[in-house]
C-alpha positions in Angstrom: 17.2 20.9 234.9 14.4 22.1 237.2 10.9 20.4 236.8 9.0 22.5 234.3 5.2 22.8 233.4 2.0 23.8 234.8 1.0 24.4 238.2 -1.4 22.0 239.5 -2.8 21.8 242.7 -1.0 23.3 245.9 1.7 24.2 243.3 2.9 21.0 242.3 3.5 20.6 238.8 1.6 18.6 236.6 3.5 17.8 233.1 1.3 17.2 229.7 1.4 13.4 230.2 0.4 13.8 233.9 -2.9 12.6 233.1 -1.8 9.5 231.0 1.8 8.5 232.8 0.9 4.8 233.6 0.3 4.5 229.6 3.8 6.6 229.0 4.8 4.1 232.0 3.4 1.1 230.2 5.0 2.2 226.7 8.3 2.8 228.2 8.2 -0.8 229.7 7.7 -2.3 226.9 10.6 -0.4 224.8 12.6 -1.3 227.5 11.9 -5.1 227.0 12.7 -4.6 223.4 16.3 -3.7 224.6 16.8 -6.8 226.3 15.6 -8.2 223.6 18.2 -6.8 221.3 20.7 -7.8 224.3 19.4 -11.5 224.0 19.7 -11.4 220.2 23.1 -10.2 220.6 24.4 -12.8 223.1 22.5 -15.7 221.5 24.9 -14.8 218.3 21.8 -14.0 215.9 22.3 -13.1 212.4 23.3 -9.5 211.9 19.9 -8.5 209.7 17.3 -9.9 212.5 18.8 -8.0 215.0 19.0 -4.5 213.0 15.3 -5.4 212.2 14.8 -5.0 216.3 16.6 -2.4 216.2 14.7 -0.5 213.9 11.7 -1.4 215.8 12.7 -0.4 219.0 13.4 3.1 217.3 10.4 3.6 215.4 8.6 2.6 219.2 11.3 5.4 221.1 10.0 7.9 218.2 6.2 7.3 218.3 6.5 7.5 222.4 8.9 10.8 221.8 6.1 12.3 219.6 3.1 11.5 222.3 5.4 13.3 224.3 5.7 16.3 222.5 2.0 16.5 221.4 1.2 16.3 225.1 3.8 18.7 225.7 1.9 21.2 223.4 -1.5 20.8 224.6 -0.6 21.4 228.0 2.6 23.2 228.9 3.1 25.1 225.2 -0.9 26.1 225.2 -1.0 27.5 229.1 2.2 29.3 228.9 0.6 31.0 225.7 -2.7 31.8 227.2 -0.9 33.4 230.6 1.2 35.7 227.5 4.1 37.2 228.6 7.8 36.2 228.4 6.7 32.8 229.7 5.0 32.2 226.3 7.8 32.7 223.7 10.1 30.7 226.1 8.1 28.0 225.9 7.5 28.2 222.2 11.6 28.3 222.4 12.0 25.3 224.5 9.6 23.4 222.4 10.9 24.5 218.8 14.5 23.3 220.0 13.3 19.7 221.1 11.9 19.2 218.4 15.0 20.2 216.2 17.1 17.4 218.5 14.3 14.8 217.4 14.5 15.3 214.0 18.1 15.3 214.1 18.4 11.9 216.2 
C-alpha cells in the first residue's frame, strides 16, 4: 500500500503521528517487551491465569496505542483531506470509517 497522508515539505509526506513518532516509537517498544514477556512466561511454564492476565495487558496497551493512532489520524490526514473538499475528502472519511470497523472487530 502506497504511503498516504499529507504533504509536507518538498512533497514528503508527513503522517498524523509525524510530530510525536519517537513517543509512538517509545510505546511500541514497550508492547513489544510485553511479548517477550508473554514468551518468557510461556517457556518458564507459568500458570495458565498469569499469563492471560499479560495477555490482556498487552492488548489493552496494542488498543490504547491503535486509538492514538487513529485520533492522530483524524486530526491530520482526515481534517486536511476535508478542508482541500473534493473526492480526496470522502475517501478519506472511507478509509478512516473502515479501520475503525477492523478495530472494533479485533
Amino acid at each position: 500500500m502506497p504511503p498516504q497522508g499529507s504533504s509536507g515539505r518538498e512533497g514528503i509526506a508527513v503522517h498524523g503521528y509525524t510530530a510525536n513518532k519517537d513517543d509512538a516509537l517509545k510505546r511500541l517498544r514497550r508492547i513489544e517487551g510485553q511479548v517477550r514477556g508473554l514468551q518468557r512466561l510461556v517457556e518458564e511454564d507459568t500458570y495458565c491465569i498469569n499469563v492471560l492476565t499479560q495477555v490482556s495487558a498487552t492488548t489493552k496497551a496494542l488498543q490504547s496505542f491503535a486509538l492514538t493512532m487513529m485520533d492522530d489520524h483524524l486530526q491530520s490526514c482526515v481534517a486536511d483531506a476535508i478542508a482541500q473538499g473534493g473526492d480526496q475528502a470522502q475517501d478519506k472519511i472511507v478509509e478512516a470509517s473502515q479501520a475503525i470497523a477492523r478495530m472494533v472487530r479485533s
